[in-house]
N, C-alpha and C positions, 0 to 999 in steps of 0.2 A: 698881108691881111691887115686891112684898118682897121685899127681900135678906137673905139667913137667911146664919147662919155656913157660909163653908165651913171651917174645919176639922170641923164635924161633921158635916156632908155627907163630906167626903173620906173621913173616916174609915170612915162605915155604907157608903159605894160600894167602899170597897179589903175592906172585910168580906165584902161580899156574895161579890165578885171572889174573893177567897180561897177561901168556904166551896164554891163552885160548882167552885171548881180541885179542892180535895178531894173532892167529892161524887161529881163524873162521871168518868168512864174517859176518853172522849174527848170534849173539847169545843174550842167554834172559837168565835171573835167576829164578828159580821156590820158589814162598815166600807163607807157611802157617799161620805168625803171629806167629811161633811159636821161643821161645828163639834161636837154632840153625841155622834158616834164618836167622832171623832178624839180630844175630850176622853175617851171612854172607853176608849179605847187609854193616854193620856197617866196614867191611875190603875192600869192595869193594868202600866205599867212601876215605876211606883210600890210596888205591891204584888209585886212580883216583881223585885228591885234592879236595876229599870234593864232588865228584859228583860220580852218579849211570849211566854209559854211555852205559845202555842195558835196553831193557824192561821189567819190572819183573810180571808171573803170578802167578795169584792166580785162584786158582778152589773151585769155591761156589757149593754147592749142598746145599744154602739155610737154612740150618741147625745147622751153627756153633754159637757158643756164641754170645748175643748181643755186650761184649768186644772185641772180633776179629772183628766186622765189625767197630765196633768203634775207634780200634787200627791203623786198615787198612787203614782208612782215617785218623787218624793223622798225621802217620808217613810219610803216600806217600805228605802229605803237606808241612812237616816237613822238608824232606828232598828233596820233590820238582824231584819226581822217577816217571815216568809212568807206568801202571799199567792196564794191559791187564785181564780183568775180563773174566773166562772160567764157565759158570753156567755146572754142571753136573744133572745126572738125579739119580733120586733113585730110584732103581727097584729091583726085586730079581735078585741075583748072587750067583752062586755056589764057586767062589774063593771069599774069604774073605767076609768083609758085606755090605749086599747091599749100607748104605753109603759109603764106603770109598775101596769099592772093585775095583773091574774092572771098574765100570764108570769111574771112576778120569782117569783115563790112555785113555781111549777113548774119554775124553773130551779134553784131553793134547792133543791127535794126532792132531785132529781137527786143535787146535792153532797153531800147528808146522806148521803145512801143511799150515793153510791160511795162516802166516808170513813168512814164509820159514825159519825156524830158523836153522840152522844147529849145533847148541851147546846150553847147556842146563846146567846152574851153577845150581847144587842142593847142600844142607846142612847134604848130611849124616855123620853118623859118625861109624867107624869100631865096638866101642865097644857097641854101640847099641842092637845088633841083631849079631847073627853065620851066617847070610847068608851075611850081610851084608859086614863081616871081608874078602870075597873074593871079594871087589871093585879095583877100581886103581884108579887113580885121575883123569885120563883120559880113559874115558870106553863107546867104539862103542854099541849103538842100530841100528838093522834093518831096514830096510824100515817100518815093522814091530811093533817096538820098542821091537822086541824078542833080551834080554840079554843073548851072549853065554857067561855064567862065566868061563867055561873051554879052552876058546879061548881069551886070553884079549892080548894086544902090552905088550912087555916088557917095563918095565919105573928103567933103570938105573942112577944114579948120577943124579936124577932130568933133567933127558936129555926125552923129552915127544914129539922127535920127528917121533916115531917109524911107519911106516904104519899103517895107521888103515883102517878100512870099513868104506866109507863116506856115502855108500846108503841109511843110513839113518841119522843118529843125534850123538852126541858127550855127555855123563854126563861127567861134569867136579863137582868134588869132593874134595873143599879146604878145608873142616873139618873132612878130613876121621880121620887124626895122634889125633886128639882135643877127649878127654872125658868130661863129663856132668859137673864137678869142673871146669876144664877148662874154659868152658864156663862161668862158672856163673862169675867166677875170673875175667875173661875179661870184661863180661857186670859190675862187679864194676869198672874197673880199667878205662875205656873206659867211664862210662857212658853213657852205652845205653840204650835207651826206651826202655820197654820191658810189653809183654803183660799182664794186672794185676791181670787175673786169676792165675800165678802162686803163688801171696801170700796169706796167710791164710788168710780164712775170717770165723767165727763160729768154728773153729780148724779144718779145712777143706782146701787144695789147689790141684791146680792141677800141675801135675811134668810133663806128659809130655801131649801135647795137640792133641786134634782131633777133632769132631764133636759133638751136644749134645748127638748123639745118641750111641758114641763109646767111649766115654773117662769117667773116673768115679774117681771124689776128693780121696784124699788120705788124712788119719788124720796128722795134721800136724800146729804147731803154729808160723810159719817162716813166718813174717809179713815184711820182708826185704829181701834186696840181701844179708847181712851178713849174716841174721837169715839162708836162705838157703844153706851159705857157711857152715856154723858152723853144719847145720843136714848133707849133704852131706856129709863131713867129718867122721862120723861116725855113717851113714845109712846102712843098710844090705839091704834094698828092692831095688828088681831092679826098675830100672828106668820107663818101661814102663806097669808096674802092673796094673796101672790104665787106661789100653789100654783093647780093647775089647778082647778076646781070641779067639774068630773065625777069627781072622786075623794076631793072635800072633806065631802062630805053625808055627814051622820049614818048615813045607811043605809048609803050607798057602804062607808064606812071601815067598818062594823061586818062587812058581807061580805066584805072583802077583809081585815082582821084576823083571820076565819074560817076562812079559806082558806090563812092563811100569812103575810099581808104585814106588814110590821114593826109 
């Protein structure tokens, strides 16, 4: 895995972060407790002296680890952020699984719509997911929240002020360039809180996180952020293996990206 400088990572992520502050009227950040948020909470205090100057959601379908609710509440203390709670419903769905399917995104509209949010800071990342690699940093949704990937603004020399569709909402995307080393690198270098399911516990962790009912430990004795610097380094398992498979397929992810999902 390459490890690219973060200080020019940090720097083009607290830019974006910035330019999106000034751009939209109202905008929120979407936080799962999961390393990738959190780390983009952790740039956004950065770029704002120490403070989080948007409101950040989170979407409960009531089913995540007792650590994620636990986290949840530390950190929104910690760092003193508010925190717009969206309960979703779990039902059957035919895109992806019924936890973490198409509810999550019909529960987000909800929010948009009562707050009137017009921009929406999410933590993806390009090397993630093949659907994902076609984002931009700044990427129009619908009224809808229907994603045209084949329709996106041009974004030149970090110049992001190109027309976009306002009719619906704004993803702003400061961790597209950043990989999963990256990351980790940063939350040592940084020290930032970070959720504690990801270190071992029985030789057991979780790499990347979701719900009880979608995410599954991976063998693993990285009891630290080193420990996981040092296995990352020279890991062959992708990253999101221990993600459920009815929501991992090419197709899956590109409908359910379509519809709204992170």
């Amino acid at each position: 895995m390459i490890e690219q400088d973060l200080k020019t990572l940090e720097e083009k992520s607290i830019y974006i972060i910035r330019e999106a502050k000034l751009k939209f009227k109202n905008i929120a950040a979407l936080w799962s407790m999961g390393k990738d948020s959190t780390t983009m909470l952790a740039l956004a205090r950065k770029a704002f002296l120490g403070k989080i100057p948007f409101p950040v959601i989170y979407i409960d379908n009531s089913i995540d680890f007792p650590e994620t609710y636990a986290f949840r509440e530390y950190l929104a203390k910690k760092w003193n952020f508010k925190v717009i709670v969206g309960h979703s419903e779990i039902k059957p769905d035919l895109v992806g699984s019924a936890c973490c399917g198409k509810n999550k995104p019909e529960t987000l509209k909800k929010i948009m719509k009562e707050y009137g949010f017009d921009a929406l800071i999410v933590s993806i990342r390009r090397d993630e997911h093949g659907v994902r690699a076609k984002e931009r940093y700044m990427s129009p949704r619908d009224k809808n929240f229907r994603w045209e990937y084949k329709n996106q603004p041009a974004e030149l020399w970090d110049d992001y002020s190109s027309k976009m569709d306002t009719s619906g909402h704004i993803r702003v995307h400061p961790l597209l360039d950043w990989n999963e080393l990256d990351v980790w690198r940063y939350i040592k270098q940084e020290r930032i809180p970070i959720n504690p399911l990801y270190f071992s516990r029985n030789g057991f962790r979780y790499r990347s996180l979701g719900c009880t009912h979608c995410t599954i430990a991976l063998k693993s004795n990285a009891r630290s952020v080193d420990d996981i610097i040092r296995e990352l380094r020279t890991t062959k398992q992708e990253e999101r293996s221990g993600r459920s498979m009815d929501k991992e397929s090419e197709y899956a992810m590109l409908r359910l990206r379509s519809l709204g999902y992170m």
